[in-house]
C-alpha positions in Angstrom: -8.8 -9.0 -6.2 -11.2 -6.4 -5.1 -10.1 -2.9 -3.8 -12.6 -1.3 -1.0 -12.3 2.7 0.4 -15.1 4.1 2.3 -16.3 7.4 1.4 -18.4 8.3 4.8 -21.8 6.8 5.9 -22.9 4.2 3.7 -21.1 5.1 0.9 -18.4 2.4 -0.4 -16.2 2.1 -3.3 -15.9 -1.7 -4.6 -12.8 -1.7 -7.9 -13.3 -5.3 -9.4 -12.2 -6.7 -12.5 -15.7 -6.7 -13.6 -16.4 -3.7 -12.4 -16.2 -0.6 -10.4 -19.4 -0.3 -8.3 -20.2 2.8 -6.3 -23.1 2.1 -3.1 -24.7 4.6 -2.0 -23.2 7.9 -3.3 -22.9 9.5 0.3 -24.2 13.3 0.3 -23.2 16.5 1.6 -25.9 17.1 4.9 -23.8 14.0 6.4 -20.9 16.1 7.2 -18.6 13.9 4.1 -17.6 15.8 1.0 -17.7 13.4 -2.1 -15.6 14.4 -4.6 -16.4 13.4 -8.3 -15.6 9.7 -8.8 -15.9 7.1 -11.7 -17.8 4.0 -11.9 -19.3 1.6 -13.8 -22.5 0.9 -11.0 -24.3 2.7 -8.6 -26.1 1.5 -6.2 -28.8 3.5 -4.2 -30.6 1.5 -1.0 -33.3 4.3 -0.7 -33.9 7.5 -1.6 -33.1 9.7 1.5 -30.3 12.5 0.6 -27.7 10.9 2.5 -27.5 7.5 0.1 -28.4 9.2 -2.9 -25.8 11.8 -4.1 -25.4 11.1 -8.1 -24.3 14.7 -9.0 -21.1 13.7 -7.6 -20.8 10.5 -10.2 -19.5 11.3 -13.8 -21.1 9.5 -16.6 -21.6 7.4 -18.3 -22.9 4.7 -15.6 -25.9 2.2 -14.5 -27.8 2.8 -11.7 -29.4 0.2 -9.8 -32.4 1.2 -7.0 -34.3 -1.9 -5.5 -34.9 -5.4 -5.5 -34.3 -7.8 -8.6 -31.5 -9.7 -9.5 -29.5 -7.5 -11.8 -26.1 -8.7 -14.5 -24.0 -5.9 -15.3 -20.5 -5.5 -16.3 -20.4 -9.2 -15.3 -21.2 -8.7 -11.8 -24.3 -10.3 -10.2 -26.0 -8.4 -8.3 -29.2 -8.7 -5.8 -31.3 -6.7 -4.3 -33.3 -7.3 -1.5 -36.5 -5.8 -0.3 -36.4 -4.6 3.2 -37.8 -1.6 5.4 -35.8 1.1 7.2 -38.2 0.7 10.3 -39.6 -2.0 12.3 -43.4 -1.1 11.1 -42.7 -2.5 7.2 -42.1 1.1 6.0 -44.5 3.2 7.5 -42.4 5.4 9.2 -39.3 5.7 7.2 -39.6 3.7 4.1 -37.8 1.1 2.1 -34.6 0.1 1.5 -32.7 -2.4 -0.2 -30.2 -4.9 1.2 -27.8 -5.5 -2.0 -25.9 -8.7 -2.3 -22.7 -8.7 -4.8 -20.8 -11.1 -6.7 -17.1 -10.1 -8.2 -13.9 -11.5 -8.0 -15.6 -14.8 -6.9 -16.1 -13.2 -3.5 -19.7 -12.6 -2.2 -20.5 -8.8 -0.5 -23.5 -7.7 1.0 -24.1 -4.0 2.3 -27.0 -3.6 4.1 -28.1 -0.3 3.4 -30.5 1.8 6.3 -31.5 -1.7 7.6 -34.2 -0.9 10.6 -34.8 -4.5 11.9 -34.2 -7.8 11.9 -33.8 -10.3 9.1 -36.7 -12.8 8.1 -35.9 -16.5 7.7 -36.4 -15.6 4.1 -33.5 -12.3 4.1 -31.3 -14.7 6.3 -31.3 -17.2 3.4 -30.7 -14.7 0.6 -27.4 -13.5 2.6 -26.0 -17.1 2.9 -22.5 -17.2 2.0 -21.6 -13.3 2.2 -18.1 -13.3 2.5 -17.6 -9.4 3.2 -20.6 -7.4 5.3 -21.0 -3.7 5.0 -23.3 -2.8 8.6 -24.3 -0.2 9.8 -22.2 0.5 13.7 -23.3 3.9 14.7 -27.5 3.8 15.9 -29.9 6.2 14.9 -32.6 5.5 12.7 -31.1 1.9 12.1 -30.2 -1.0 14.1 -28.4 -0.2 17.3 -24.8 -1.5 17.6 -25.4 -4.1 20.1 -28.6 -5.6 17.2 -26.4 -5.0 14.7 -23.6 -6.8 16.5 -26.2 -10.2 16.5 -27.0 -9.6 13.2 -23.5 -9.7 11.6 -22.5 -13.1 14.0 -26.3 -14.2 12.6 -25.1 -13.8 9.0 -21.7 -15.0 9.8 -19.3 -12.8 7.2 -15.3 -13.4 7.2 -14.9 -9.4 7.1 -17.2 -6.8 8.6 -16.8 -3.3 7.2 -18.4 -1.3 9.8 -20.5 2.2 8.0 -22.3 5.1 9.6 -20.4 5.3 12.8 -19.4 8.8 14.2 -16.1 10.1 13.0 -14.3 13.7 13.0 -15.4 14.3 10.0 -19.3 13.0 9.8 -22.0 11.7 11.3 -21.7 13.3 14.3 -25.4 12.5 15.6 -24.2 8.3 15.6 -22.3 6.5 17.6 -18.5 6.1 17.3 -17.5 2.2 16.2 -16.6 1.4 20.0 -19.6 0.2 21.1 -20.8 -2.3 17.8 -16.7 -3.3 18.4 -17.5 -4.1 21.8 -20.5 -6.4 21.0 -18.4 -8.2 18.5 -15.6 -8.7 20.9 -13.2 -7.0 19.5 -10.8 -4.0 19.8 -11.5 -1.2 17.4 -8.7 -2.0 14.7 -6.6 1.0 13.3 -8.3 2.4 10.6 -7.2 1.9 7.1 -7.7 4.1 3.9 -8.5 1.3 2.2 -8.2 -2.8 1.7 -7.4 -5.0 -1.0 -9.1 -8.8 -0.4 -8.5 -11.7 -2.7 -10.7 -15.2 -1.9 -7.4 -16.5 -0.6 -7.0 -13.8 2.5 -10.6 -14.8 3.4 -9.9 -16.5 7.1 -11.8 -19.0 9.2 -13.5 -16.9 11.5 -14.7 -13.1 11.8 -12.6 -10.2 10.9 -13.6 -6.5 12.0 -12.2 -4.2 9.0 -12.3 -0.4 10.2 -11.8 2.0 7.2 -11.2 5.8 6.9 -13.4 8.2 5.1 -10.9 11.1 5.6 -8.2 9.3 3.5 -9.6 10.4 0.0 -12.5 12.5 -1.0 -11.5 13.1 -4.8 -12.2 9.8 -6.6 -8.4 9.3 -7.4 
């Protein structure tokens, strides 16, 4: 059983038995307020202020930033060398697409992903179970790519990230129009889910979460 809350913009809060992993520690100039929170892992795709907020983590933890396969706390995790651009880099820079294993249930967030997947990525991200994708445009894939992308990959849940809400991102997107590519209503947001292997269903479920739920790390 794994417990998942959203923080605002890529930042997600994974509570496993192994352990609690923190992605992308989400930071103030996004418009979200990240209290101080606990965890065992971090994980930081790139480097720009938005993904990269460790003040707000108490110690002791591990930090992991870029690709190689990583065993912590017995999670596996991998992480994936990709670009925030379509031009390799040059314009924005890296980032890493992290894959992760707990609870015997396979995650993936994608991080500030700027185009599409190689043969190669597309391999690495076979049997992702729950997708964490950016919805919102920008500097990123547009909602109606990233739409392709997450049928391409082919998840059970999709946690849409960096999506306009009334609290952040206010230059994005709201989730409607990535919703609308997948074919689906916008769901009711949740403050957060609990997923066990078993409520894993056959086909393609749209999870919307709500950063405005918590912002202290109870």
């Amino acid at each position: 059983m794994a417990e998942i809350r959203w923080f605002g913009h890529g930042c997600f809060r994974i509570r496993a038995k192994e352990a609690t992993i923190l992605i992308d520690p989400v930071g103030p100039k996004t418009g979200y307020a990240l209290g101080k929170q606990q965890a065992d892992i971090v994980t930081i795709s790139h480097t720009h202020p938005g993904h990269n907020h460790l003040a707000a983590v108490r110690q002791p933890y591990q930090v992991i930033e870029g690709p190689g396969e990583y065993e912590m706390h017995d999670a596996s995790i991998i992480g994936i060398r990709t670009h925030h651009d379509t031009k390799k880099g040059a314009e924005l820079g890296h980032n890493t697409i992290y894959v992760i294993e707990v609870e015997g249930m396979r995650f993936a967030h994608l991080g500030d992903l700027g185009h599409d997947l190689s043969e190669d990525h597309a391999e690495a991200l076979e049997g992702v179970e729950i997708l964490f994708i950016s919805a919102g445009g920008g500097n990123v894939l547009a909602p109606d790519a990233a739409a392709e992308l997450a049928a391409r990959i082919g998840p059970k849940v999709v946690i849409p990230m960096q999506f306009r809400t009334a609290t952040g991102d206010q230059a994005l997107e709201p989730v409607d129009a990535f919703c609308k590519q997948v074919g689906t209503d916008v769901p009711e947001p949740v403050s957060k889910i609990t997923i066990r292997p078993a409520d894993l269903g056959d086909t393609m479920q749209v999870i919307v979460l709500d950063p405005e739920s918590e912002s202290s790390g109870r």
